[in-house]
C-alpha positions as a Python dict, from the first residue, in 0.01 Angstrom:
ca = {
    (1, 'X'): (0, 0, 0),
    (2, 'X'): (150, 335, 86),
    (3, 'X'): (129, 597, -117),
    (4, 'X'): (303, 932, -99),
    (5, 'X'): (217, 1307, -230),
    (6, 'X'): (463, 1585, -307),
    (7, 'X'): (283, 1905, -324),
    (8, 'X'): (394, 2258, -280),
    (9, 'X'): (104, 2341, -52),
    (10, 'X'): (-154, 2156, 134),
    (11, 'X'): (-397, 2266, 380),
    (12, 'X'): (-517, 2473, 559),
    (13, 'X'): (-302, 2677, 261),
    (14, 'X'): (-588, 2666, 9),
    (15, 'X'): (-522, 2565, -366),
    (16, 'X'): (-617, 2293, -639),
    (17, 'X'): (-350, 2091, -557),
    (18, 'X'): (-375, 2119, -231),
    (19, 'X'): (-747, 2044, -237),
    (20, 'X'): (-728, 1713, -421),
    (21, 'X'): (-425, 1599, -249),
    (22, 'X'): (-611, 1644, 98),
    (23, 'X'): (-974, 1505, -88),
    (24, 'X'): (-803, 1229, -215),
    (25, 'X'): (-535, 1136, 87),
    (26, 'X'): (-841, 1114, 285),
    (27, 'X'): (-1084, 892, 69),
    (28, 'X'): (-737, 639, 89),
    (29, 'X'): (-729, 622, 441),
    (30, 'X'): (-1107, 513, 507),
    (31, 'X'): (-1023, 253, 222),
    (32, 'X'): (-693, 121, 421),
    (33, 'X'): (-426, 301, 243),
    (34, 'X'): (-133, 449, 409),
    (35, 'X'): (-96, 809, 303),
    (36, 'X'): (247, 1071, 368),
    (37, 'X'): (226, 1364, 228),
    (38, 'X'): (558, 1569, 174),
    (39, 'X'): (448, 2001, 133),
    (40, 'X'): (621, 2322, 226),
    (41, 'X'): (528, 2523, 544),
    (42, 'X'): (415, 2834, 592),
    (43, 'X'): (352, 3082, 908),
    (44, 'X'): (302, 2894, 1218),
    (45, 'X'): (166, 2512, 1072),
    (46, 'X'): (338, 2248, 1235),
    (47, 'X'): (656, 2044, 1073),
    (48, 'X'): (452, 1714, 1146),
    (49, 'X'): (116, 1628, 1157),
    (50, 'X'): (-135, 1328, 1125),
    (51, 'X'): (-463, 1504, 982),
    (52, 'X'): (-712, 1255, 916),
    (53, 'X'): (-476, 1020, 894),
    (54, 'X'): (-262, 1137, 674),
    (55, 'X'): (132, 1204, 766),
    (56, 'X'): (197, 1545, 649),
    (57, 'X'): (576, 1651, 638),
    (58, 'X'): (630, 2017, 595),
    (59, 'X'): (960, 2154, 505),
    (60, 'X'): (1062, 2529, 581),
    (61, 'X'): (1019, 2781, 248),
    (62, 'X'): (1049, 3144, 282),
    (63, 'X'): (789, 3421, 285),
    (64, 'X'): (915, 3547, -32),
    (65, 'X'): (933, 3195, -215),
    (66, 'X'): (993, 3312, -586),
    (67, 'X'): (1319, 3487, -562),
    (68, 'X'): (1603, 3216, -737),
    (69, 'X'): (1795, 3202, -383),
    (70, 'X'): (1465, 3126, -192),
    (71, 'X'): (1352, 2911, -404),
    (72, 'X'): (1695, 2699, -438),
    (73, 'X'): (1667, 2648, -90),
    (74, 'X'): (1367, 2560, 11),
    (75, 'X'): (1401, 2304, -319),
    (76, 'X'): (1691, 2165, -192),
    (77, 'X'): (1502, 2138, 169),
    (78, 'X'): (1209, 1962, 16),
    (79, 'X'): (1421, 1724, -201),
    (80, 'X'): (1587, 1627, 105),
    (81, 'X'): (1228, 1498, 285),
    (82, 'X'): (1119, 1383, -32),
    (83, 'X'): (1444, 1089, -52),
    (84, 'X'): (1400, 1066, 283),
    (85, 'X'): (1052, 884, 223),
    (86, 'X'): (1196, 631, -74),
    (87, 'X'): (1209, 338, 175),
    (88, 'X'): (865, 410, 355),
    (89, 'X'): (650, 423, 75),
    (90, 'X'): (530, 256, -252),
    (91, 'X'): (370, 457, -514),
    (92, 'X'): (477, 849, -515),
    (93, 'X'): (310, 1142, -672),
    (94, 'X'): (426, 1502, -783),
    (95, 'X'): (73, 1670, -736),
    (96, 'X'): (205, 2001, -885),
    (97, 'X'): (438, 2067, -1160),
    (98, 'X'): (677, 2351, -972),
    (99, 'X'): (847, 2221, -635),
    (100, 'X'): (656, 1873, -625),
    (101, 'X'): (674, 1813, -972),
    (102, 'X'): (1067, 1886, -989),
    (103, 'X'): (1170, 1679, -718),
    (104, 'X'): (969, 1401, -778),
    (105, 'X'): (1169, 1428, -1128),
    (106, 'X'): (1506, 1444, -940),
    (107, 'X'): (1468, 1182, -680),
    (108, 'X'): (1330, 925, -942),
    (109, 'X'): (1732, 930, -1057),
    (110, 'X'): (1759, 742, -706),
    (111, 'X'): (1488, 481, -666),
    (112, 'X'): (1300, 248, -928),
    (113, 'X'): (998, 289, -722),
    (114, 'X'): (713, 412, -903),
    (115, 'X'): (647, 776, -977),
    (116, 'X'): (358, 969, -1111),
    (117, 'X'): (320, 1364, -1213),
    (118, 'X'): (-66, 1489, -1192),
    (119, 'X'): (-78, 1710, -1497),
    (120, 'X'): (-284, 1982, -1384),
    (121, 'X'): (-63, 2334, -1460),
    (122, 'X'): (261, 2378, -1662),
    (123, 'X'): (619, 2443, -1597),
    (124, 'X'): (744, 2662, -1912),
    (125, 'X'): (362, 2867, -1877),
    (126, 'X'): (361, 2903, -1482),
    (127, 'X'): (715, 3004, -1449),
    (128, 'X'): (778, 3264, -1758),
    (129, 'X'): (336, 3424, -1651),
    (130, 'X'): (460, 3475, -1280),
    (131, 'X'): (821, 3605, -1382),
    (132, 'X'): (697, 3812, -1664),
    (133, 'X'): (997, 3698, -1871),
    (134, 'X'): (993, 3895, -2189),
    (135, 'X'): (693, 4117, -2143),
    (136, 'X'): (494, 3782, -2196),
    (137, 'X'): (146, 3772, -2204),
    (138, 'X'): (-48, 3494, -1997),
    (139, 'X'): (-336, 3524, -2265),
    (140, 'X'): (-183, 3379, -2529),
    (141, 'X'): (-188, 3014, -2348),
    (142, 'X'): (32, 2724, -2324),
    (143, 'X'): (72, 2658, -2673),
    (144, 'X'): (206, 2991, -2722),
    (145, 'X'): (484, 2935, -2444),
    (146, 'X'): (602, 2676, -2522),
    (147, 'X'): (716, 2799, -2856),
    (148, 'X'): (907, 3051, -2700),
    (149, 'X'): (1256, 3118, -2798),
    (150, 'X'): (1466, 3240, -2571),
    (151, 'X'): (1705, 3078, -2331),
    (152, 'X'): (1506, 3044, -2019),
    (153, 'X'): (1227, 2885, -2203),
    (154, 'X'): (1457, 2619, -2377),
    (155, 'X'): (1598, 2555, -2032),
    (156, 'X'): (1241, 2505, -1882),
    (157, 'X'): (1138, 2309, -2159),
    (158, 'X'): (1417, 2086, -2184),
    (159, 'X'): (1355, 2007, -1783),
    (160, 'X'): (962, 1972, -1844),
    (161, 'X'): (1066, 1740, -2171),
    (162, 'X'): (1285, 1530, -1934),
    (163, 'X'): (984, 1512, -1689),
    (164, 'X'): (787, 1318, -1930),
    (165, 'X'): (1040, 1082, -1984),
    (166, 'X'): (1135, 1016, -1620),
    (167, 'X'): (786, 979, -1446),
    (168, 'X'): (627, 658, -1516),
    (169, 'X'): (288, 819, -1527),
    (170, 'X'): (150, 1150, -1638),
    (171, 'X'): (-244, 1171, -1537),
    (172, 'X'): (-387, 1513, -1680),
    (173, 'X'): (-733, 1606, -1530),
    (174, 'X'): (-876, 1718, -1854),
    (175, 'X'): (-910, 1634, -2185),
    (176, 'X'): (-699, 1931, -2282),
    (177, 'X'): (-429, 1875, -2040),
    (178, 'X'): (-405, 1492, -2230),
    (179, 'X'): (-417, 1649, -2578),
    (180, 'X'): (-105, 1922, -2484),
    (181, 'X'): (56, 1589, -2358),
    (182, 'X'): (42, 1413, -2676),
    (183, 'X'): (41, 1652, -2947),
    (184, 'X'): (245, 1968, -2799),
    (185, 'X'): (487, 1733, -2570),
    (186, 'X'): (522, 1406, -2800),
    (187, 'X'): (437, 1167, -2453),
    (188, 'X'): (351, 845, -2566),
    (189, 'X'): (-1, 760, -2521),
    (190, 'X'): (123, 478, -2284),
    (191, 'X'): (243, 685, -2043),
    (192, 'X'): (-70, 937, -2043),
    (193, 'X'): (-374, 865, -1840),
    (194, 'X'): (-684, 1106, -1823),
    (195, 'X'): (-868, 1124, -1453),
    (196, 'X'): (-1079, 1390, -1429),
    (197, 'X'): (-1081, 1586, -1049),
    (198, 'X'): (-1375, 1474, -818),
    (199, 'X'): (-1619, 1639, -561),
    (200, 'X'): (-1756, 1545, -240),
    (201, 'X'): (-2140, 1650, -346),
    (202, 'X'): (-2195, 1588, 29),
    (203, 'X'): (-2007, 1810, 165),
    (204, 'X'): (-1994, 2093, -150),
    (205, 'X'): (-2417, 2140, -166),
    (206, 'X'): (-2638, 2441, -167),
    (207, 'X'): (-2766, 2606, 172),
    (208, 'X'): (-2961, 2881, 317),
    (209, 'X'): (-2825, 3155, 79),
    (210, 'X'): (-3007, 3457, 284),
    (211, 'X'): (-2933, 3345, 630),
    (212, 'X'): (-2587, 3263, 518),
    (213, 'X'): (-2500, 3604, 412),
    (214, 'X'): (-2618, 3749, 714),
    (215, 'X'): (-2361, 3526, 903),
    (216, 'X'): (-2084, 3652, 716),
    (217, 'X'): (-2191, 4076, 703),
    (218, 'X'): (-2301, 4082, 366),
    (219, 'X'): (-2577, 4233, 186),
    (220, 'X'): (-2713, 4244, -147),
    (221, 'X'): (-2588, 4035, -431),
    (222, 'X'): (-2261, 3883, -417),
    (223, 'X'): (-1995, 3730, -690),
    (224, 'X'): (-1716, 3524, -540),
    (225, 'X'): (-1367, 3393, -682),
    (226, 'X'): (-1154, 3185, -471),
    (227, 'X'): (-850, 3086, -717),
    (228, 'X'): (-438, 3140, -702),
    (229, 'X'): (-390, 3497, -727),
    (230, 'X'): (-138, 3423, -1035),
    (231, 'X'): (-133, 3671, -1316),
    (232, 'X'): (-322, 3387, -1547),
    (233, 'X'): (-635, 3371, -1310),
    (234, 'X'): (-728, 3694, -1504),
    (235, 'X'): (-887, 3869, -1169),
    (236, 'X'): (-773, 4216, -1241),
    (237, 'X'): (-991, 4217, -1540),
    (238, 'X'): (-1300, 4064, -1282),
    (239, 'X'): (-1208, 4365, -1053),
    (240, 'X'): (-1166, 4627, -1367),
    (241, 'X'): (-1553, 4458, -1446),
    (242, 'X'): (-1728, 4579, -1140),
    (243, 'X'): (-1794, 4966, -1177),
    (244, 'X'): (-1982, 4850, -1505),
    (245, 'X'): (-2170, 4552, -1352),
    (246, 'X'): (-2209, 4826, -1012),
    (247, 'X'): (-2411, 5124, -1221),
    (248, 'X'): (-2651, 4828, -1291),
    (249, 'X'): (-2606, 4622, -975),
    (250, 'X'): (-2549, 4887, -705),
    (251, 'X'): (-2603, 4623, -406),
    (252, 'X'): (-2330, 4387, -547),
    (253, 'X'): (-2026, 4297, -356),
    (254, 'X'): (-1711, 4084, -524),
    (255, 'X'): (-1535, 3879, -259),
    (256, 'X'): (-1198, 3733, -420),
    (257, 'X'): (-1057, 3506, -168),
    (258, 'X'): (-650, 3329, -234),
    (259, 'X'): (-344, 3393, -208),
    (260, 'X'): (-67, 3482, -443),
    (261, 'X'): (173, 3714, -641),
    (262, 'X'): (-101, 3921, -750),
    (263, 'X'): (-204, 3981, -385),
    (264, 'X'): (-25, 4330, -330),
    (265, 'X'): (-117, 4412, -702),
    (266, 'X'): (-477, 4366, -688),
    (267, 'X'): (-519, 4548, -367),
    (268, 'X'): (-357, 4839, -516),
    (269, 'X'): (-543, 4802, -832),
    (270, 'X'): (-893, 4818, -593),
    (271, 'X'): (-803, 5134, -413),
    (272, 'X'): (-685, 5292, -759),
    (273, 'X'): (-1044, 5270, -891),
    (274, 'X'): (-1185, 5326, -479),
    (275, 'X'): (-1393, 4995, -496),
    (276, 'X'): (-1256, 4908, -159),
    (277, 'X'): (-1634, 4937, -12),
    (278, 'X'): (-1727, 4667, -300),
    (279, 'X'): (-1439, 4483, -343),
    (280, 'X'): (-1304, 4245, -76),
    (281, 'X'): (-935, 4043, -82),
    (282, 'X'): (-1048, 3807, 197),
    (283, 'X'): (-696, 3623, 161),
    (284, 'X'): (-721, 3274, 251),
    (285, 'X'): (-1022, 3115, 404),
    (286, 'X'): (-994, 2792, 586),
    (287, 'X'): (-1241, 2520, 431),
    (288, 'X'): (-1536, 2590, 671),
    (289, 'X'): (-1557, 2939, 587),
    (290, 'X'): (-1481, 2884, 197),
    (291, 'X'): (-1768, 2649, 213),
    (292, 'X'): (-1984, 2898, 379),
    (293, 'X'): (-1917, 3172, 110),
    (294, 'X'): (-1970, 2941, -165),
    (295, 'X'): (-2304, 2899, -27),
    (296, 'X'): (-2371, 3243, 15),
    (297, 'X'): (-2277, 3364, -301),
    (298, 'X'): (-2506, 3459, -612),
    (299, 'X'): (-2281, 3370, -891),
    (300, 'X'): (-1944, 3263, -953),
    (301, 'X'): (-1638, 3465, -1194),
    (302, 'X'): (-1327, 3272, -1337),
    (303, 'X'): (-1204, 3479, -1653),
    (304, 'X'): (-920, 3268, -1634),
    (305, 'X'): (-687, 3280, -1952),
    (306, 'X'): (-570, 2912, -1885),
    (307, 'X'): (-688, 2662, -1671),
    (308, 'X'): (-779, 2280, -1649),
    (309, 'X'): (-1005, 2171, -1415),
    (310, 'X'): (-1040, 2394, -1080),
    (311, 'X'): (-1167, 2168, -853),
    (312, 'X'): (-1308, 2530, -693),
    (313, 'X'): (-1501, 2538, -1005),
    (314, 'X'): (-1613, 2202, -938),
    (315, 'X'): (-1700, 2292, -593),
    (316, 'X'): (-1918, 2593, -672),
    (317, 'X'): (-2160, 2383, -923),
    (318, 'X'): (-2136, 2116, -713),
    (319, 'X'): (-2337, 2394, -403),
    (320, 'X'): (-2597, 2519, -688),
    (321, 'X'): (-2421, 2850, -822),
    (322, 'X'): (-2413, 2974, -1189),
    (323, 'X'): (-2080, 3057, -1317),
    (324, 'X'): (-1956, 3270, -1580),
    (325, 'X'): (-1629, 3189, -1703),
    (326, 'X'): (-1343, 3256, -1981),
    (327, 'X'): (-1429, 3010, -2316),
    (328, 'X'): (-1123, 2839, -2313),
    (329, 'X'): (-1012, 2516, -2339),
    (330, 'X'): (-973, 2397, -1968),
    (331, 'X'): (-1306, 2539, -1858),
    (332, 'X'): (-1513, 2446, -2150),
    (333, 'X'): (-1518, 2103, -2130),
    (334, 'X'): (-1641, 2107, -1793),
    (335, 'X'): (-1954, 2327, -1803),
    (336, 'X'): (-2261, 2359, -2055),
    (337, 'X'): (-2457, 2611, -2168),
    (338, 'X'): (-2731, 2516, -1898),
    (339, 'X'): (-2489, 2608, -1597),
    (340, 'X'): (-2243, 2888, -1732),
    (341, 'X'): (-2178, 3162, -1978),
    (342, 'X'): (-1861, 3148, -2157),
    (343, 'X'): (-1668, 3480, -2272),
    (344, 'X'): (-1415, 3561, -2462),
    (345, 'X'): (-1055, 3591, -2249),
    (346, 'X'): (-990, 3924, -2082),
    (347, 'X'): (-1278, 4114, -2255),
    (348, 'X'): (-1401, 4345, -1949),
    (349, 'X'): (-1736, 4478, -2131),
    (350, 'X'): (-1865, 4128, -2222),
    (351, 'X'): (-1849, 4015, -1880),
    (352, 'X'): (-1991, 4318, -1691),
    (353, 'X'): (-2335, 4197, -1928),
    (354, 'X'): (-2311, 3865, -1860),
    (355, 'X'): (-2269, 3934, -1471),
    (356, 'X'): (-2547, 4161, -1487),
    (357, 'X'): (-2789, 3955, -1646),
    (358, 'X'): (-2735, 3670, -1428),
    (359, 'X'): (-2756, 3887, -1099),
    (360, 'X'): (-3080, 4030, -1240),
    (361, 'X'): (-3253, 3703, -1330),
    (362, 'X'): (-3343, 3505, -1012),
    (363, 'X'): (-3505, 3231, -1207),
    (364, 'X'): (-3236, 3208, -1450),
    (365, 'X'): (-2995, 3251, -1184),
    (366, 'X'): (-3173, 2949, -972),
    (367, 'X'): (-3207, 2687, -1281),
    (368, 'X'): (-2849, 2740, -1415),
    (369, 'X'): (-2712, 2671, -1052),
    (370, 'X'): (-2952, 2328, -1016),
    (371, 'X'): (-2871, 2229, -1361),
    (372, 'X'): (-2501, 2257, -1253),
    (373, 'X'): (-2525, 2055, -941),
    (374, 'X'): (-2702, 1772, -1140),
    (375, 'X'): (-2403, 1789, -1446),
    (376, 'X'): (-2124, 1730, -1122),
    (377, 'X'): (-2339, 1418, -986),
    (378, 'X'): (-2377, 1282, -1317),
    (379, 'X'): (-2017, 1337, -1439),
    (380, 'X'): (-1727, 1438, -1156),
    (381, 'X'): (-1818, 1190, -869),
    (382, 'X'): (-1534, 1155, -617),
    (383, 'X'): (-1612, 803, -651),
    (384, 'X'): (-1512, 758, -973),
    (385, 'X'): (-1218, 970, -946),
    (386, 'X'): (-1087, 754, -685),
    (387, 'X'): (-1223, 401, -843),
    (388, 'X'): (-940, 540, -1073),
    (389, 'X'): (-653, 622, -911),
    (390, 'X'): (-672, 285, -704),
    (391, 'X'): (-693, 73, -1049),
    (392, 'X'): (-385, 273, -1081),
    (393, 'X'): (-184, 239, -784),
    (394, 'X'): (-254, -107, -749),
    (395, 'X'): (-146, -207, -1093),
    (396, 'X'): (174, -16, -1031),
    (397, 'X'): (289, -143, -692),
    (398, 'X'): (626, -231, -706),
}
């Protein structure tokens, strides 16, 4: 069987759907699967390439991607690649719901091959968060944007309502992802299937911490992010966190590694409150030195104000590291109160104390971060992720 995967980035860019695409891509190859993978380029990675096995097309997209004119082009560019794959390949995938997700919609209108959207992020929220469309909040959630009135968000609605009806398969990686499905979005429960993300606990495991750090220059504590720097990743209220957590913790460092539209702001936002000595935008790490951070770090931040299932979150408990996190939907049903604290979205004050007493408590610290490694084994196996997908695939072969 050959399967294809249309995803706006792919490594070494770093980001979920990225991640999963390259996780999963590989875990098909050792099993016999043929695997393309269609993805934009950026900087100097190569327009073809086999890594591990997998055929990776990358189209041209500009440096500035989000401007309308930028954006219609390098569309158009990846549409292209994307027909140009009909006849070589069986089962097809849209592994985000921006540039893969649209033209997986459009070139469907072309083929009755089989086509599948991976629900991980939304169209109408993404789009109107990063444009700011109407002074919109990102904190008021999906269900909140999507009841939006005005013209753009009918417009992106109307697409993300014809998306549903197109693809042949929606698979949401949490349970909250299937429930906006099928009670915000009216898809039939036919056409909705639930896979929860995976992790390779044999690569993703805890280290030396100590010995670690001193391999990458740091000292004292440290609290990593590594997300999309996308104003709904909440990290400017992490950053706005630290000179509370710092008059407690004076050795802590915050490493936020990503890329984004936040970039320039954050970096701004850091010298405006002169944290640069304690705040670090690393930018984006290539897996070998994520993995290395990950291992070195004391606890992990995502105040996220939406999110499914990160597979970075997945990662982090997956290498022994506590997490404190927003208490939303996405995030909750992945952690318990043995490996995380939950706070409330955006509220600075609440987690400076929750950082603070998890940097201060090595025991605590140390069982939260083995009780997390033990929930991943027990529940978000990459076997079972892909035991699912190939149940899939193989009973949609056409």
């Amino acid at each position: 069987m050959q399967i294809c995967y249309l995803t706006r980035i792919f490594p070494p860019r770093i980001g979920g759907p990225g991640t999963l695409t390259y996780l999963m891509g590989k875990d098909l190859i050792k099993k016999g699967y043929s695997v393309t993978v269609v993805t934009q380029g950026k900087g100097d990675t190569p327009n073809y390439e086999v890594k591990d096995g997998i055929k990776v097309h990358r189209t041209f997209c500009f440096e500035n991607e989000f401007t309308f004119y930028n954006l219609s082009i390098s569309t158009m560019l990846f549409f292209r690649k994307v027909l140009s794959q009909i006849k070589c390949n069986d089962i097809f995938q849209a592994m985000d719901i921006s540039i893969g997700g649209f033209t997986g919609w459009l070139a469907k209108y072309f083929t009755n091959k089989s086509f599948f959207l991976h629900y991980g992020g939304d169209l109408v929220f993404e789009f109107i968060s990063l444009k700011n469309r109407g002074n919109w909040d990102p904190r008021k959630g999906v269900e909140k944007a999507l009841e939006q009135k005005n013209f753009t968000v009918k417009i992106l609605r109307a697409i993300q309502d014809d998306y549903m009806k197109k693809y042949d398969m929606i698979i949401p990686d949490s349970k909250y992802g299937e429930r906006l499905l099928l009670e915000k979005m009216d898809v039939p429960e036919d056409k909705v299937k639930l896979i929860v993300n995976g992790v390779d606990t044999d690569k993703f495991k805890p280290g030396d911490k100590q010995k670690i750090k001193k391999k990458l220059g740091l000292n004292g504590k440290v609290i990593l992010t590594a997300t999309r720097l996308v104003p709904w990743k909440g990290i400017d209220v992490l950053i706005k966190s630290m000179p509370k957590v710092l008059q407690k913790v004076p050795d802590v460092n915050l490493i936020i590694a990503g890329e984004g539209t936040m970039y320039d702001k954050l970096r701004i936002l850091i010298e405006s409150m002169n944290l640069g000595h304690k705040v670090k935008l690393v930018g984006r790490l290539s897996e070998e030195t994520k993995l290395l951070y990950m291992k070195a770090c004391d606890v992990y931040a995502l105040p996220s104000f939406f999110d499914t299932t990160p597979n970075t979150l997945l990662e982090i408990m997956a290498s022994g590291k506590p997490t404190v996190l927003s208490d939303i939907d996405g995030l909750r049903e992945v952690v318990t109160d043995k490996t995380s604290i939950k706070i409330p979205v955006g509220n600075i004050n609440i987690l400076a104390k929750n950082l603070i007493e998890v940097l201060t408590d090595e025991e605590r610290m140390e069982k939260m971060g083995l009780a997390a490694r033990k929930h991943i084994m027990q529940n978000y196996s990459m076997r079972k992720m892909m035991n699912e997908y190939i149940k899939l695939y193989e009973s949609w072969a056409r």
